[in-house]
C-alpha positions as CSV (number, residue, x, y, z in Angstrom):
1,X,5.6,-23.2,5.1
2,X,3.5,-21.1,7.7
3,X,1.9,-17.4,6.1
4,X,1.8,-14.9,8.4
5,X,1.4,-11.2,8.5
6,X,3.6,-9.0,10.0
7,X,2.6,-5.4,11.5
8,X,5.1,-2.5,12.3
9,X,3.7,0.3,14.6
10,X,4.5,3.3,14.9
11,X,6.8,3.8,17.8
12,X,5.1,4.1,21.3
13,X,1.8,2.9,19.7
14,X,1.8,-0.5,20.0
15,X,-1.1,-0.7,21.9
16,X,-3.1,0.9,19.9
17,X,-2.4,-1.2,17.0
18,X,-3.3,-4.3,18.8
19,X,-6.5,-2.9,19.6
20,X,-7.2,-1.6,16.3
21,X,-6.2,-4.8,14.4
22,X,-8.7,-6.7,17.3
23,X,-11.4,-4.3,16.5
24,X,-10.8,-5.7,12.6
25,X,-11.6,-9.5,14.0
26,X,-7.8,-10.2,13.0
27,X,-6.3,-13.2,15.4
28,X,-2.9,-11.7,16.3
29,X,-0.1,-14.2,17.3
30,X,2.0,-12.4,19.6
31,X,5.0,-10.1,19.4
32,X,8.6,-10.4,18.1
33,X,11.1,-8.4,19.6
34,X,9.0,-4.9,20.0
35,X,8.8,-4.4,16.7
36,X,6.8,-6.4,14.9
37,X,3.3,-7.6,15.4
38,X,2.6,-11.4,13.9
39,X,-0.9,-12.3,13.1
40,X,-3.3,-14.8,10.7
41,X,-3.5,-13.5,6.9
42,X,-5.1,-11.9,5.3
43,X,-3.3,-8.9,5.5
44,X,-5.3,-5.3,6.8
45,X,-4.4,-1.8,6.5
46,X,-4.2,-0.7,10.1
47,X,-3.8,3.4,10.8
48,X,-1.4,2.7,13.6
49,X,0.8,0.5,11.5
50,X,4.2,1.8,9.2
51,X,4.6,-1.4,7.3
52,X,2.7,-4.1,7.0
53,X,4.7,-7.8,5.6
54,X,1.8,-8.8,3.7
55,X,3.2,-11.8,2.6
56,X,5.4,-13.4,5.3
57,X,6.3,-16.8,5.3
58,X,8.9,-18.5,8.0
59,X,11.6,-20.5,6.3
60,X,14.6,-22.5,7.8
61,X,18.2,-21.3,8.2
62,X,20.5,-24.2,7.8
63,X,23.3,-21.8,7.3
64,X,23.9,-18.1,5.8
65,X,25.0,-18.7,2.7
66,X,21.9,-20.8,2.3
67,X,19.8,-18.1,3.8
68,X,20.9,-15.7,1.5
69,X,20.1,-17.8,-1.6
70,X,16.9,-18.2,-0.2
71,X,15.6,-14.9,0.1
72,X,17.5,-13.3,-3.3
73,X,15.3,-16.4,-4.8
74,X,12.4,-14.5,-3.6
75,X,13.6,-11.1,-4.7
76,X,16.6,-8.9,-4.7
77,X,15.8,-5.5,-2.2
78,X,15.4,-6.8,1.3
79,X,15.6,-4.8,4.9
80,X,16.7,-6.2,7.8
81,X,14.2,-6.0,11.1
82,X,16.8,-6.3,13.1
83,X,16.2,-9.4,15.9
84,X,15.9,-9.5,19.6
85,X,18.4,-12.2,19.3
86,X,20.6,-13.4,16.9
87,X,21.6,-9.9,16.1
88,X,25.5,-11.2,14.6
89,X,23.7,-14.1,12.2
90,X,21.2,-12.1,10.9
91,X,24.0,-9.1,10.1
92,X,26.3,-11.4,8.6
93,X,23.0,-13.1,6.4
94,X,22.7,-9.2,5.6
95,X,26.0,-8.7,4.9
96,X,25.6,-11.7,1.4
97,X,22.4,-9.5,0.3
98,X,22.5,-7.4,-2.9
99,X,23.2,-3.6,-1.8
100,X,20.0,-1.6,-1.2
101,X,20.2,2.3,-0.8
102,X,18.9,3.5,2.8
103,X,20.1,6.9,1.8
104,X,17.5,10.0,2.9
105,X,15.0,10.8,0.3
106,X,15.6,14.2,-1.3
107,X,11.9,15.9,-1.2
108,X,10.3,16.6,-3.9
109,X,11.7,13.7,-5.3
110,X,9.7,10.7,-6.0
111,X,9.6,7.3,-3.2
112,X,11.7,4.4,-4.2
113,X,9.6,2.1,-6.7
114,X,11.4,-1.0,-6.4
115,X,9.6,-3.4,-4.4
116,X,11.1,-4.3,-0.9
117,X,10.8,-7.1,1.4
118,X,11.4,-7.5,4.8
119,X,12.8,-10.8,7.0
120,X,14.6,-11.0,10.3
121,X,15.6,-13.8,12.3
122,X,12.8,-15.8,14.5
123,X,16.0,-17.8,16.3
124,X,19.3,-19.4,14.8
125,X,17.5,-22.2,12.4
126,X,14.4,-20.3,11.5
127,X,13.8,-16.5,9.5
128,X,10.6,-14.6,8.7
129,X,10.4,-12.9,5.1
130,X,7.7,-11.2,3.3
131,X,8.8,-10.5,-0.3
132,X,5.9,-7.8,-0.2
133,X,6.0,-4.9,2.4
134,X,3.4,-2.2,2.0
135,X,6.1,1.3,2.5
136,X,8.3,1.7,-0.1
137,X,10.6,2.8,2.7
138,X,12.1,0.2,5.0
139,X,10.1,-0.6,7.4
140,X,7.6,2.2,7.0
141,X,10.3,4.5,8.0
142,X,10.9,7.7,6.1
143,X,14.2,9.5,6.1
144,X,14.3,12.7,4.3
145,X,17.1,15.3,3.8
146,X,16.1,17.8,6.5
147,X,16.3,21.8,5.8
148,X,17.3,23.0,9.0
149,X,17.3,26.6,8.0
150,X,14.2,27.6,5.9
151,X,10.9,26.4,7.4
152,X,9.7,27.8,11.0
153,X,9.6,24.0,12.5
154,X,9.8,20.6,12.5
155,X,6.2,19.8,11.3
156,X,7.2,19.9,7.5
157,X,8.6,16.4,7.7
158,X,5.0,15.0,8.7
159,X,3.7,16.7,5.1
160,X,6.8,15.6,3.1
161,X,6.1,11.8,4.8
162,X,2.2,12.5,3.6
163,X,2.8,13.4,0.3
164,X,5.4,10.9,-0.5
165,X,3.6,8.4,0.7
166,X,0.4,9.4,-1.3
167,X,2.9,10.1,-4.3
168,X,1.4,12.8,-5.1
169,X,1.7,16.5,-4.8
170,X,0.5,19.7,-5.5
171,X,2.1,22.3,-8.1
172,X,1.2,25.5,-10.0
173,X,-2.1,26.6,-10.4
174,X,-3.2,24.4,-7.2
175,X,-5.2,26.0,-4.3
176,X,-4.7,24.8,-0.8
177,X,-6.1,24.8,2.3
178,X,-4.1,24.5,5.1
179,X,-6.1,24.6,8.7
180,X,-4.2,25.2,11.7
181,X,-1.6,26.4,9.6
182,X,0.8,28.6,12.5
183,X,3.5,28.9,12.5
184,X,3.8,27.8,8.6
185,X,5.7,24.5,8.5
186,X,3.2,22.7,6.4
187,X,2.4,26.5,4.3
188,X,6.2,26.2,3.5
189,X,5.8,23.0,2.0
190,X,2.7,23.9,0.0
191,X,4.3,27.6,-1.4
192,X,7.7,25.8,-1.8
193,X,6.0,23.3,-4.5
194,X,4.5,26.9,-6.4
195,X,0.7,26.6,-5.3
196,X,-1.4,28.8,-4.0
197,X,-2.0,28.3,0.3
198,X,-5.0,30.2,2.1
199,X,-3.1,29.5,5.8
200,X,-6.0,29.2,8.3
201,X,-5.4,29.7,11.9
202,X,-5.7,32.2,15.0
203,X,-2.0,32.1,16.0
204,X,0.2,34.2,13.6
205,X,2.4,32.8,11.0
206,X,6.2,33.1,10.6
207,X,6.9,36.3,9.2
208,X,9.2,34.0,6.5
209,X,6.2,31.9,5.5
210,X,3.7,34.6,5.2
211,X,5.7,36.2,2.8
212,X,6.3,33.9,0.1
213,X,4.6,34.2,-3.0
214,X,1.2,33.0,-3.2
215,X,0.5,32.6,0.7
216,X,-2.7,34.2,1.9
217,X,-2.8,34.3,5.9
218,X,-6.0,34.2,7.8
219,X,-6.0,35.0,11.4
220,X,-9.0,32.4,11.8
221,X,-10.8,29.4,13.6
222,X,-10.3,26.6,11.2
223,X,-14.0,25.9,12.2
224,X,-15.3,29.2,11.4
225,X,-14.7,28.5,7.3
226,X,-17.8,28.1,5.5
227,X,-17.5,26.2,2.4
228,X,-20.1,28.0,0.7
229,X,-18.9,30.9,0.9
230,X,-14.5,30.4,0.4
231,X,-15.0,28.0,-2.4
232,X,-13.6,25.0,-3.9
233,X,-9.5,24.5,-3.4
234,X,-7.9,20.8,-4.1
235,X,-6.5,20.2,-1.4
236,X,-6.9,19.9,2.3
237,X,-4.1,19.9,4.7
238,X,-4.8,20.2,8.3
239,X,-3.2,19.6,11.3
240,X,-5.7,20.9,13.8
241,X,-6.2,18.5,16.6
């Protein structure tokens, strides 16, 4: 049984994952489909990757019932990557797998816990599975319940990603930083979990944002601040690039 690692970039950087993981001395074995990234074990934390399949292992397929029994004899939460080919088999081996909930996560609530693997279909007779994925969400792809009426962008879903990811948070009594902070999406996640935000940045923030409770606005070069003399806060969020 061949152990493999599988990588899952982040969409349109593919490249840069193959160069990253190349930098690392890993010995990648090609592509499957454009989504996943095989390579030699052991398994390394790549920026550019989503998931990694820390764990993979190709096993046969003599039919999908059989398939099935295999992989809920690994573990019971799998995802589907679906195949370049194959797409029908592979659905239908879905289709025998215990239920898992691909609902969007409800920020602030907590990431799912349960471990999850991922497998797809290398042809007709042959599947990759890796009972061990490093996201809790499947295939390193976070889907949140979006508020399309409150913050001043888009850019909140990055921090929610962050934060869930890191499963952690701040609260009350937290100070935070936020540098580049216009026009207040990340802010508004910040003052939204009750801490304290000193929003750095030279563009103006949403009026919305600058005036919930606790925001501080500084019309500001994030490179100006001078440790010495702001302070300590616990946390740094910045999206300046």
């Amino acid at each position: 049984m061949a152990q493999l690692v599988g990588y899952i970039p982040a969409v349109g950087f593919e490249a840069e994952l193959e160069r990253e993981l190349a930098r690392a001395g890993v010995r990648l074995r090609g592509w499957h489909g454009d989504r996943l990234l095989l390579a030699d074990p052991p398994a390394v934390d790549p920026a550019w990757a989503e998931d990694v399949w820390v764990d993979a292992r190709e096993l046969p397929v003599p039919s999908i019932k059989q398939a099935a029994r295999t992989l809920k004899a690994l573990q019971r939460n799998w995802a589907l990557l679906t195949p370049p080919a194959q797409v029908r088999r592979a659905n239908l081996i879905a289709q025998q797998l215990p239920h898992v909930s691909m609902k969007p996560l409800a920020f602030p609530d907590r990431p799912p816990s349960a471990s999850l693997g991922g497998w797809t279909l290398l042809d007709a007779d042959r599947m990759l599975a890796s009972p061990t994925t490093r996201s809790p969400f499947p295939h390193g792809q976070a889907r949140f319940v979006e508020d399309r009426e409150t913050p001043p962008n888009r850019a909140y879903l990055k921090l929610w990603e962050a934060l869930s990811l890191l499963d952690d948070r701040p609260g009350p009594g937290d100070l935070c930083l936020d540098l580049g902070a216009a026009p207040g999406g990340w802010t508004w996640v910040l003052a939204s979990l009750g801490a304290r935000v000193v929003a750095v940045d030279k563009a103006e923030l949403a009026p919305q944002v600058a005036a919930m409770p606790g925001v501080e606005s500084r019309r500001d070069s994030a490179f100006a601040l001078d440790p010495k003399v702001d302070g300590p806060v616990d946390w740094v969020c910045s999206d300046v690039v």
